[in-house]
N, C-alpha and C positions, 0 to 999 in steps of 0.2 A: 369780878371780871378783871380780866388784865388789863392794863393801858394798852391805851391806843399805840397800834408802830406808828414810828414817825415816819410822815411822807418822806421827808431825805432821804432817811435811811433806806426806801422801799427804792427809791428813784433812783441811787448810787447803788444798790442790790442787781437791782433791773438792767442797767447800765454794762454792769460788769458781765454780764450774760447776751449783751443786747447783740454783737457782730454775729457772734453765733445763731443768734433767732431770725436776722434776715440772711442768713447765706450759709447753709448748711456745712459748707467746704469748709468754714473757718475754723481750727482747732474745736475741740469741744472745753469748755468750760471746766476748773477741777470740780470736782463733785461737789466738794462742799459750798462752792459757790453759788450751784444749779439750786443744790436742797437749801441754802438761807434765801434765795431769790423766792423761790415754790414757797417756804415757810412762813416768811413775811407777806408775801400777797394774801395769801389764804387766809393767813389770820388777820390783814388788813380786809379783806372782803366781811369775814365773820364781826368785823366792826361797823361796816358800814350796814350791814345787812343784816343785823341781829335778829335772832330766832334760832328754829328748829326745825323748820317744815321741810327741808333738803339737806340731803348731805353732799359737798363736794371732796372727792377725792381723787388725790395725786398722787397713786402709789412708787417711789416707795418712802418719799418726803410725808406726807402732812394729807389731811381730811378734818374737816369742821363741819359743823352746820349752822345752816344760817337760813333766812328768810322768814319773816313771823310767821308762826301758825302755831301746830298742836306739835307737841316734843315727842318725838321716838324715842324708846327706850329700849327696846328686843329684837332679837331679829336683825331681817336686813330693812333698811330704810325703803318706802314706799315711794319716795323721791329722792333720785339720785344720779348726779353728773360724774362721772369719771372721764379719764385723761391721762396721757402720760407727760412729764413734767418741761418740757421740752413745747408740746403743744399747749399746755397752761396757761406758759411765760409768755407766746405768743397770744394769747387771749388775753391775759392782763395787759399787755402792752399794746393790741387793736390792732396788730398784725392780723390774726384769724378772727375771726367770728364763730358762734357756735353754731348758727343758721347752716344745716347739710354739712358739718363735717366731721368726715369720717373718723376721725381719731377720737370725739368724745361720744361716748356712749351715755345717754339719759332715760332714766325710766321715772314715770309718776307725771301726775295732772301739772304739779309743782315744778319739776326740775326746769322747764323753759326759762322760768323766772331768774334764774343764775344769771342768764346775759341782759339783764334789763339793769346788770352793775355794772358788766363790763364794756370798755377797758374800765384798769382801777387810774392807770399811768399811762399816758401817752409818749413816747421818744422820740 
């Protein structure tokens, strides 16, 4: 298993994407700083929440899984959060919530469990 990200790094990650998450008008973020923000949460979440019973994915950054239970191996995963990365960052950071909204699509008994981690980081 990898080391754990360091919260700093996650928290100065998050930071640097943060104007843009509350005020859509603000410049957008350069890319690569969107996908290390999205890359570091996801695999900070995959740490705090080790397993395999959910996949979450941010396409076109990063997807992990996480949650204890039984490990998918084929196919498409039977629990699963998706997101685009932009609405992620706002759910790691406890701007959104996953409760009703529109922009994450979840399927499976499992996938609700995803926000029972977030936020990972508050700003």
């Amino acid at each position: 298993m990898a080391p754990t990200p360091d919260p700093h790094e996650l928290r100065d990650a998050l930071q640097t994407v943060h104007p843009w998450l509350i005020d859509a008008s603000q410049a957008t973020p350069p890319r690569p700083a969107i996908a290390h923000a999205v890359r570091l949460s996801v695999t900070y979440l995959s740490h705090l929440a080790p397993g395999h019973a959910v996949e979450v994915r941010v396409p076109p950054f990063a997807a992990t899984q996480c949650i204890a239970g039984p490990r998918h191996t084929r196919g498409t995963p039977p629990n699963v959060v998706e997101t685009d990365p932009a609405t992620w960052l706002r759910l790691v950071t406890g701007l959104d919530t996953i409760t009703d909204n529109p922009a994450v699509t979840s399927s499976g008994t499992r996938a609700g469990e995803v926000a029972d981690w977030l936020p990972l980081v508050r700003l």
